[in-house]
BAPASE-198526 format. One record per residue (C-alpha): residue number from 1; x, y, z. Coordinates in pm, 1 decimal, padded with zeros to 6 digits. Layout:
  pos         x         y         z
  NUM         X         Y         Z
...
END
This chain:
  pos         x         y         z
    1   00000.0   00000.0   00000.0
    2   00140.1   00358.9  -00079.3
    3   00241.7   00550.2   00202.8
    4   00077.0   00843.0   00076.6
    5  -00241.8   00996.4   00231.2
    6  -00463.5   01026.2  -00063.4
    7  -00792.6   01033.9   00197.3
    8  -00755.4   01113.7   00548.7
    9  -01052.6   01251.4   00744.9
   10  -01107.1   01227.8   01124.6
   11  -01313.2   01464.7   01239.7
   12  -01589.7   01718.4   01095.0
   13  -01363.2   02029.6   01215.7
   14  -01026.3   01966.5   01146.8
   15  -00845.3   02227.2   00927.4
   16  -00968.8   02107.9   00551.6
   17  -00676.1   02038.8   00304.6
   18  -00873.8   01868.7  -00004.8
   19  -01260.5   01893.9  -00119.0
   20  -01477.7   01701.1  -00381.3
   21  -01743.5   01940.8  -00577.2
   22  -01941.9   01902.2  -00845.3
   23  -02000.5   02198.8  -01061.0
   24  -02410.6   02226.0  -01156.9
   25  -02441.9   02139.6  -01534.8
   26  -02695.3   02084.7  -01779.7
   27  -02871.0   01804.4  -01541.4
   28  -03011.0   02138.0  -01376.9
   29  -03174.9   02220.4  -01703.4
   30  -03382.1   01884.1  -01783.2
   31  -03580.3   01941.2  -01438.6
   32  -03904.8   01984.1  -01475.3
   33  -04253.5   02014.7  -01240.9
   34  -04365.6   01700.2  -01321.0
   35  -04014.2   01548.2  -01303.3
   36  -03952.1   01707.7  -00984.1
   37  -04046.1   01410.4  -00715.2
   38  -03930.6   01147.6  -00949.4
   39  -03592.1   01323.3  -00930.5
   40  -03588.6   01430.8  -00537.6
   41  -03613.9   01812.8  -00600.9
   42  -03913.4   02049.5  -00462.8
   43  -03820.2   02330.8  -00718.5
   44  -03561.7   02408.6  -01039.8
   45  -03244.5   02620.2  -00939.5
   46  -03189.6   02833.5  -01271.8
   47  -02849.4   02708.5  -01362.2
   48  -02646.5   03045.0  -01476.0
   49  -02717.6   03188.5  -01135.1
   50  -02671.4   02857.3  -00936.9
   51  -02329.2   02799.7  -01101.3
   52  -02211.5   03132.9  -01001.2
   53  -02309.1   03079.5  -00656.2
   54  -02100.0   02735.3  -00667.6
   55  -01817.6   02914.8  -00807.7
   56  -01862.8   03154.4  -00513.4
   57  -01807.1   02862.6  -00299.7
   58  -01471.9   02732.0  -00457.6
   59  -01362.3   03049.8  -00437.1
   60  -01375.2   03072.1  -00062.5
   61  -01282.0   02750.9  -00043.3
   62  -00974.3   02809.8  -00223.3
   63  -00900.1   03126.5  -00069.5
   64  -00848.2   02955.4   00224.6
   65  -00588.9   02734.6   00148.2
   66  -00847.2   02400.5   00016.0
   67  -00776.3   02220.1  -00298.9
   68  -01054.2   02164.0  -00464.7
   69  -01125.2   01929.0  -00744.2
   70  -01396.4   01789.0  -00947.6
   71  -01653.8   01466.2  -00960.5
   72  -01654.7   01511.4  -01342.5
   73  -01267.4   01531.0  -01376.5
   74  -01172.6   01295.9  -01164.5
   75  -01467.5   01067.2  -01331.7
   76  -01298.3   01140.2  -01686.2
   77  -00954.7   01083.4  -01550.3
   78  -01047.6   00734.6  -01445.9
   79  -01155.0   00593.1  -01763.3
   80  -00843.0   00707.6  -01966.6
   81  -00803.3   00307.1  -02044.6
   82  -01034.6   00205.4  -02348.4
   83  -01108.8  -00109.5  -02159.0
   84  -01269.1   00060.8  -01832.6
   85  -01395.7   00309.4  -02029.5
   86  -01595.3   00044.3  -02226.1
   87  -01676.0  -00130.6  -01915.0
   88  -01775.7   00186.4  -01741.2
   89  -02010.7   00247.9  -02016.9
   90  -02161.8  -00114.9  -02034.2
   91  -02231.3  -00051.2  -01663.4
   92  -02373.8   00325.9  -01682.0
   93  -02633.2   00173.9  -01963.3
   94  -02689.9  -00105.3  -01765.7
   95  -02828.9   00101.3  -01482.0
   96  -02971.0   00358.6  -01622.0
   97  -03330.0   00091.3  -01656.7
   98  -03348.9   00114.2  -02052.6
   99  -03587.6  -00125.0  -02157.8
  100  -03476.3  -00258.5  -02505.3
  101  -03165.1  -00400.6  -02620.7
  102  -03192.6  -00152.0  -02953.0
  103  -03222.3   00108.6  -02719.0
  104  -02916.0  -00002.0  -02525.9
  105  -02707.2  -00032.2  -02795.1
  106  -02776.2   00321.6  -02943.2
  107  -02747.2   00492.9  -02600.7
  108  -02392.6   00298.1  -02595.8
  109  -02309.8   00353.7  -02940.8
  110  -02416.0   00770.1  -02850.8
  111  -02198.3   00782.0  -02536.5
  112  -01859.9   00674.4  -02706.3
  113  -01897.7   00930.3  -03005.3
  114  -01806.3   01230.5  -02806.0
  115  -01457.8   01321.5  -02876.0
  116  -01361.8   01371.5  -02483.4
  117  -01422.0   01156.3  -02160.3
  118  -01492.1   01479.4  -02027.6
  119  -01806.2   01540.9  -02275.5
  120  -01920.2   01213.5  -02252.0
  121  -01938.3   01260.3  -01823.9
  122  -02105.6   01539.3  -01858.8
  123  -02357.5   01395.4  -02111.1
  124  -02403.4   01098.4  -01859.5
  125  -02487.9   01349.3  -01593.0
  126  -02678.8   01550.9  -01790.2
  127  -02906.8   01278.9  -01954.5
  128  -03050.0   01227.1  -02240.7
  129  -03323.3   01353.3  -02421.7
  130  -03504.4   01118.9  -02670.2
  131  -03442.8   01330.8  -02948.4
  132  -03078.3   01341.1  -02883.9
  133  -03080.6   00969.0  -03030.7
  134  -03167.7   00997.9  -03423.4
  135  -03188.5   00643.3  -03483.5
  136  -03421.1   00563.6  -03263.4
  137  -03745.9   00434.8  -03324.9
  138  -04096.0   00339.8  -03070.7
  139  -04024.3  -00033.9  -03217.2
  140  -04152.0  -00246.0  -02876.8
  141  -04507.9  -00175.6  -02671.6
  142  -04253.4  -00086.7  -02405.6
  143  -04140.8   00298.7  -02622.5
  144  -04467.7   00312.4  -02765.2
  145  -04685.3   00362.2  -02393.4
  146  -04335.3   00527.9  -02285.6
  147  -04380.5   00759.5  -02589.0
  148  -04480.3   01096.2  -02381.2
  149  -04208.9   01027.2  -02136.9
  150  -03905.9   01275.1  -02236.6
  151  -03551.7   01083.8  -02175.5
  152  -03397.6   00797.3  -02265.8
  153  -03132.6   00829.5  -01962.5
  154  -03291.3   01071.5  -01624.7
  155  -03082.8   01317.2  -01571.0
  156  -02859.4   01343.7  -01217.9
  157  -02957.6   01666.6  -01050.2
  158  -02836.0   01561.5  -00708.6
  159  -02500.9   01521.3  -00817.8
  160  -02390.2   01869.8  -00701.9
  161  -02451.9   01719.0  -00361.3
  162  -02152.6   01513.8  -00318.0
  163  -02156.0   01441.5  -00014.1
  164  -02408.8   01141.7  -00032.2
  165  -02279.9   00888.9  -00302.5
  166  -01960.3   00847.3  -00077.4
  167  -01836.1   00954.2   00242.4
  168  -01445.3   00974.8   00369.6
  169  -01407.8   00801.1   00680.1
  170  -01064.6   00779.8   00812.2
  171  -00820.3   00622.2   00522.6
  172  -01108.4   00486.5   00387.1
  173  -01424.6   00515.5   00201.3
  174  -01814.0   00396.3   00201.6
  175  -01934.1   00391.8  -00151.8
  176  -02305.0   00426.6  -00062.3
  177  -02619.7   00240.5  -00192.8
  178  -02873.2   00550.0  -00187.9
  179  -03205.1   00466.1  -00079.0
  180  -03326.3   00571.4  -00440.3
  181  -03286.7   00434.8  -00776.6
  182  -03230.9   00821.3  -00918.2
  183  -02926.8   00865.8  -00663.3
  184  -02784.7   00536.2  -00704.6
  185  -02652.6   00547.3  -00996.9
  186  -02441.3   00842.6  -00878.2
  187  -02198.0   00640.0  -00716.5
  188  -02046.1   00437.5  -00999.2
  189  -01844.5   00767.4  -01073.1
  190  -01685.2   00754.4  -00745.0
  191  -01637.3   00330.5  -00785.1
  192  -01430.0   00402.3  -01058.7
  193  -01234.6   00711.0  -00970.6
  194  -01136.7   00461.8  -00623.9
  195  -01071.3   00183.5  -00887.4
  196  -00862.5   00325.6  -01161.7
  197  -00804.7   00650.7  -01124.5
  198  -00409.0   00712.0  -01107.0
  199  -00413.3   00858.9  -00776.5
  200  -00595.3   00591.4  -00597.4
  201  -00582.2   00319.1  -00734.5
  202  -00251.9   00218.1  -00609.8
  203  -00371.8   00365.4  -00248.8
  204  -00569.2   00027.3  -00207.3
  205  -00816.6   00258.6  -00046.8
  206  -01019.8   00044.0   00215.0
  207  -01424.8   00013.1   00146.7
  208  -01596.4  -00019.2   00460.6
  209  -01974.5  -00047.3   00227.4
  210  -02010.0  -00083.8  -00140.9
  211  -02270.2   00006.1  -00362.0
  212  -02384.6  -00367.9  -00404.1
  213  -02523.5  -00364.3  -00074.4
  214  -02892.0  -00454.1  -00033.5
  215  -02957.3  -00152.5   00271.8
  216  -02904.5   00182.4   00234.8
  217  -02686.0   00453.4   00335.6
  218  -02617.5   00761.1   00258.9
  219  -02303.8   01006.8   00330.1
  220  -02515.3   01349.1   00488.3
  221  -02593.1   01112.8   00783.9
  222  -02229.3   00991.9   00849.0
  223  -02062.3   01259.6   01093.1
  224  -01698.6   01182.2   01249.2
  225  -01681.1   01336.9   01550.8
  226  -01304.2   01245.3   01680.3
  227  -01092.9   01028.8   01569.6
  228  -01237.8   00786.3   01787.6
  229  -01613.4   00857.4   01746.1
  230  -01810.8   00805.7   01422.0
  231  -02220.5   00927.5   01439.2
  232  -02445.4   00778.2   01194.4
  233  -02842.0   00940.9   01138.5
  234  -03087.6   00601.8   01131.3
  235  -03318.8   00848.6   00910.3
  236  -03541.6   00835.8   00561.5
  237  -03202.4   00772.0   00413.0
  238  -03007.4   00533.0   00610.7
  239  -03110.4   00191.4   00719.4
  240  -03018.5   00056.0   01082.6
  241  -02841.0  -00276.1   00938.0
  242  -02596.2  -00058.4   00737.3
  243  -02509.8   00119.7   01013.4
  244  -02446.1  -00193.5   01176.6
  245  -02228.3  -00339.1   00875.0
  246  -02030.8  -00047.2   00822.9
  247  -01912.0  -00081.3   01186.7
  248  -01830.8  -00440.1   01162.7
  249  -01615.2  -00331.6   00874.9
  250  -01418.1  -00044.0   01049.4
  251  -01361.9  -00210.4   01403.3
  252  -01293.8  -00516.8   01148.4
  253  -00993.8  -00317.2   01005.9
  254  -00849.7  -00174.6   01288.9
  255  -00869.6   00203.2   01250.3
  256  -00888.0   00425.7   01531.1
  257  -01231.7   00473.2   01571.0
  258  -01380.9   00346.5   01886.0
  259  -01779.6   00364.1   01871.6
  260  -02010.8   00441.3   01618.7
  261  -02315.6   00640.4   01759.0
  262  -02632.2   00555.3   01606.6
  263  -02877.4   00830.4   01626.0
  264  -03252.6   00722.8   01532.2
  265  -03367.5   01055.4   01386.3
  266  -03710.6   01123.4   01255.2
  267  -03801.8   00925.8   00920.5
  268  -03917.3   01272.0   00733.6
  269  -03779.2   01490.2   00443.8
  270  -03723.3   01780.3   00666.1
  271  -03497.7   01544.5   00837.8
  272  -03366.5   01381.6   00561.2
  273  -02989.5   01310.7   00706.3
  274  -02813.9   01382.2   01022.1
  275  -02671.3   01657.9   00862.4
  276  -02930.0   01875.8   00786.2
  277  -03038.4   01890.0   01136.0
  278  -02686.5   01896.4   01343.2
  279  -02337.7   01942.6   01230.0
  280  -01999.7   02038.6   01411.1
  281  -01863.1   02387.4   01430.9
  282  -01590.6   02355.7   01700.0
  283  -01471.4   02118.0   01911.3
  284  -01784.5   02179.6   02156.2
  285  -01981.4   02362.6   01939.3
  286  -02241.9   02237.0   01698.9
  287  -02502.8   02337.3   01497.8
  288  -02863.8   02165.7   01588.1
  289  -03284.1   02191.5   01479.1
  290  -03427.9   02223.7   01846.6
  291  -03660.6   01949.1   01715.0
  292  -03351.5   01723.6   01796.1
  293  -03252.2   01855.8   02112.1
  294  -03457.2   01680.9   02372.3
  295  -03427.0   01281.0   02457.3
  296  -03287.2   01082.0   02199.4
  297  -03240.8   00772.0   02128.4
  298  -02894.6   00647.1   02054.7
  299  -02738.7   00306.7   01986.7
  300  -02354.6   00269.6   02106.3
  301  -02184.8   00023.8   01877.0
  302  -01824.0  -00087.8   01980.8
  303  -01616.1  -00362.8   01892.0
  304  -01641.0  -00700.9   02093.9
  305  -01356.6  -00910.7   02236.4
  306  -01410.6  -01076.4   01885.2
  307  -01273.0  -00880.8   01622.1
  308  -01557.2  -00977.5   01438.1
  309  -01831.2  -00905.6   01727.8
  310  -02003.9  -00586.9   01847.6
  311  -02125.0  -00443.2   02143.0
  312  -02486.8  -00242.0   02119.1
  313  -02630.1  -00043.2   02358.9
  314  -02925.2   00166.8   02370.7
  315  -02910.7   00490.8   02557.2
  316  -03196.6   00798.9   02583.0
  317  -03041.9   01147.6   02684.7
  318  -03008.9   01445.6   02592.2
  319  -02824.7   01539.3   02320.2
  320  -02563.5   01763.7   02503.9
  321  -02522.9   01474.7   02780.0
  322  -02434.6   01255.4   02482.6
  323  -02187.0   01433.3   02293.0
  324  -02063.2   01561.6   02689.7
  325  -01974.3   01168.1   02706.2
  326  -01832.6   01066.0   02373.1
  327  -01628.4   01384.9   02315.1
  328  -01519.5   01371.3   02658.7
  329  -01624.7   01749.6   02722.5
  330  -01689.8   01912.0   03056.4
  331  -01963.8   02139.5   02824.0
  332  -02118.4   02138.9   02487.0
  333  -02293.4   02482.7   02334.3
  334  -02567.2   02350.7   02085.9
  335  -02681.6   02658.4   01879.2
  336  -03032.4   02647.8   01772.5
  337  -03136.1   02669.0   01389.0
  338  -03357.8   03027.6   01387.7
  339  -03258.4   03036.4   01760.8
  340  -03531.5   02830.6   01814.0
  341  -03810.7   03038.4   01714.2
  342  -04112.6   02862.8   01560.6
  343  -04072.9   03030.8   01242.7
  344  -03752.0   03080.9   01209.3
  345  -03607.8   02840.7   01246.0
  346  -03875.5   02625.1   01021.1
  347  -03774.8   02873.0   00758.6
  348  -03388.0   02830.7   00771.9
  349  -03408.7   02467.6   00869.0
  350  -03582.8   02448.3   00513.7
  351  -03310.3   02629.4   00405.0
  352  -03013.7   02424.1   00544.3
  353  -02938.0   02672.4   00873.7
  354  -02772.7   02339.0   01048.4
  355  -02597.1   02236.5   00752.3
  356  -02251.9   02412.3   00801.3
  357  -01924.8   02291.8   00689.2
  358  -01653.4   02332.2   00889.2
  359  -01280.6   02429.2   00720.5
  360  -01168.1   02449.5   01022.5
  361  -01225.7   02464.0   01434.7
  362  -01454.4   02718.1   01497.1
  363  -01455.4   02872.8   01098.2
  364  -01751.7   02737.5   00877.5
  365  -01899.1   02836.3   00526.2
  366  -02275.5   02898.5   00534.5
  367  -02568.5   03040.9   00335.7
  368  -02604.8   03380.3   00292.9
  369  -02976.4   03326.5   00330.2
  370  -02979.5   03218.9   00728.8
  371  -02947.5   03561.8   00854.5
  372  -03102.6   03456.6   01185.5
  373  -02882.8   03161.4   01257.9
  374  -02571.4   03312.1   01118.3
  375  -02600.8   03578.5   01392.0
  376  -02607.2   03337.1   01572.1
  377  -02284.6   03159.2   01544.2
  378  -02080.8   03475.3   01563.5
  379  -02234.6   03563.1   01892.8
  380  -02063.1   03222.8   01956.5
  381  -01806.9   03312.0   01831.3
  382  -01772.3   03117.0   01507.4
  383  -01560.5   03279.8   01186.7
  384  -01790.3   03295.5   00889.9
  385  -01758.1   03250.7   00516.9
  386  -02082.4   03361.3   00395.5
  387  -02177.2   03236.8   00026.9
  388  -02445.0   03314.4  -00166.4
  389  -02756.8   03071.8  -00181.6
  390  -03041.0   03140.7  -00351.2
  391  -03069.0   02910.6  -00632.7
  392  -02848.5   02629.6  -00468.7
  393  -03046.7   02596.5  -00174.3
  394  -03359.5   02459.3  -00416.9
  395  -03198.1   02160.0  -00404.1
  396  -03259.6   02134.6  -00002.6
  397  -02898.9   02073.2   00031.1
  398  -02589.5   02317.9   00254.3
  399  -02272.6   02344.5   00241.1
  400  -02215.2   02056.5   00392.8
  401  -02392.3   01879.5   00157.3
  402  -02222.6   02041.2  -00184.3
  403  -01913.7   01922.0  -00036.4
  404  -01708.6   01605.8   00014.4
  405  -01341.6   01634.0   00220.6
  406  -01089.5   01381.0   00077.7
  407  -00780.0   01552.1   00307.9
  408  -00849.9   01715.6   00650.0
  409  -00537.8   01791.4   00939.5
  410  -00551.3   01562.0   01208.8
  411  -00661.2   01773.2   01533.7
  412  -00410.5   01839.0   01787.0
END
């Protein structure tokens, strides 16, 4: 294994070297109202304005000292081989639930004209329109009552939300089966950038859950809050067995992580991950929706005197006596969305007000939009990067969310 640390990520907070993005692109564009709950989103971002916003973010990201790279380089990169570029492409057409072998082969056949990897990504994100294809022809009873249906291949509008096909935990990685069939196929671009692309594939970079899996997870509701504790949202998302098997794989492998805290959140899209309703700001600082704040119920997972056992136990407290235990902190500060008003903080939970990301202790990037909360956090003393938000945050989706670390400092 190379000695290199091509992923290293320990904690939520610790000063953030390297970040995966995805730029919005044309996928933005085939939205439409009646494709909007097929495809996850409750309204259309207009793309000119939402890519400047993005942009925005890089910017302070890179400003302050991150490297940031790309899904669809990184994607391109990977396939530079003809081979796994073929096989890549036999597996995108495979999933993307076209019904006819003629229809297979022109979508195939389409894909591998473009003149760049790079175009052909971006074409896989974007999907494709049933025009697009000139040969093709309503030859079965399946195209003929799919006739009024527009696309051959749905488009990925999620994808600027990279935090949920994978998620950097320690050295390693979960490549995540998402709970939906429109998500899902997100994560073969990061199965093949860990498989062949130059600068990890001779990392040998651990999988502690792969997209084969039969339960779902999904990377807003895994948190790592030391380098011994790992916190997992049981939500709408993420199912309690692969919490359980991701566990089993870590303790399995011997990192340094100690316990992985299952937190059984409420099964609704406002809650959709852990993330959008608590995330880490400093080391005794966090972000939280009051809704989350009183008794919970948490699962403890540790490893057993088996290396291949666990240890579960169930545990209702507060939330601050919680983190007060696993953190090993005299006191916690939990900083209420909206400061806990009834409206506002229903209208900037809607808007992401938890979802902060952290680039370093105490110094987070939010939306411009969450006036109320932002206050907030600098009465507390948090440094701000304030971006602007108002066609990103259609999505339902923060900074923490647009955002996948590869490379964060170790904490002192």
């Amino acid at each position: 294994m190379s000695n290199k640390k091509v992923l290293q990520v320990y904690s939520e907070i610790g000063k953030l070297k390297k970040v995966l993005l995805h730029r919005p692109g044309k996928e933005i564009e085939n939205l439409t109202p009646d494709l909007m709950d097929r495809l996850l989103f409750d309204d259309i971002p207009y793309l000119e304005v939402a890519r400047q916003e993005h942009d925005a973010f890089a910017d302070i990201l890179r400003n302050n000292g991150v490297e940031v790279v790309y899904l669809e380089d990184l994607a391109a990169e990977a396939i530079a081989d003809n081979d796994i570029k073929e096989q890549f492409v036999n597996e995108f057409v495979k999933e993307a639930s076209i019904q006819s072998q003629k229809k297979r082969e022109l979508v195939k056949e389409y894909l591998l004209s473009f003149s760049t990897n790079r175009e052909m990504i971006d074409k896989m994100m974007e999907g494709i329109r049933k025009e697009e294809i000139k040969d093709y022809r309503r030859t079965s009873l399946a195209d003929m009552i799919e006739s009024d249906y527009p696309f051959i291949v749905d488009p990925m509008p999620n994808l600027y939300f990279t935090r949920d096909p994978f998620a950097t935990i320690g050295a390693g990685v979960s490549l995540n089966h998402m709970r939906t069939v429109t998500r899902n196929r997100e994560t073969l671009f990061a199965k093949y950038i860990f498989n062949y692309h130059p600068e990890y594939k001779e990392a040998n970079v651990p999988l502690w859950y792969d997209r084969t899996e039969d339960t779902s997870i999904e990377g807003g509701d895994e948190l790592i809050l030391s380098e011994k504790v790992i916190a997992i949202g049981v939500s709408e998302r993420t199912d309690a067995a692969s919490v359980e098997k991701l566990a089993k794989r870590i303790f399995e492998n011997n990192e340094k992580f100690e316990v992985v805290l299952a937190f059984d959140i409420p099964k609704k899209r406002a809650f959709m991950h852990l993330d959008t309703v608590f995330t880490m700001v400093d080391y005794d600082k966090f972000t939280i929706h009051p809704e989350i704040e009183g008794p919970l119920t948490v699962y403890s997972i540790r490893k057993g005197e088996n290396p291949k056992d666990i240890v579960i136990e169930k545990e209702t407290m507060e939330l601050s006596d919680i983190l007060k235990k696993y953190l090993e902190l005299d006191n916690v500060t939990l900083i209420r969305c909206g400061g806990g008003n009834l409206i506002d903080a229903g209208r900037e939970q809607w808007n992401d007000g938890s979802n902060t990301l952290a680039i370093a202790p105490g110094e987070v990037v939010v939306y411009s939009r969450n006036h109320v909360t932002n206050k907030l956090l600098e009465e507390h003393g948090i440094k701000l990067h304030i971006m602007p938000s108002s066609e990103l945050s259609r999505g339902r989706g923060g900074p923490r969310c647009m955002s996948m670390p590869l490379v964060r400092e170790n904490l002192k």
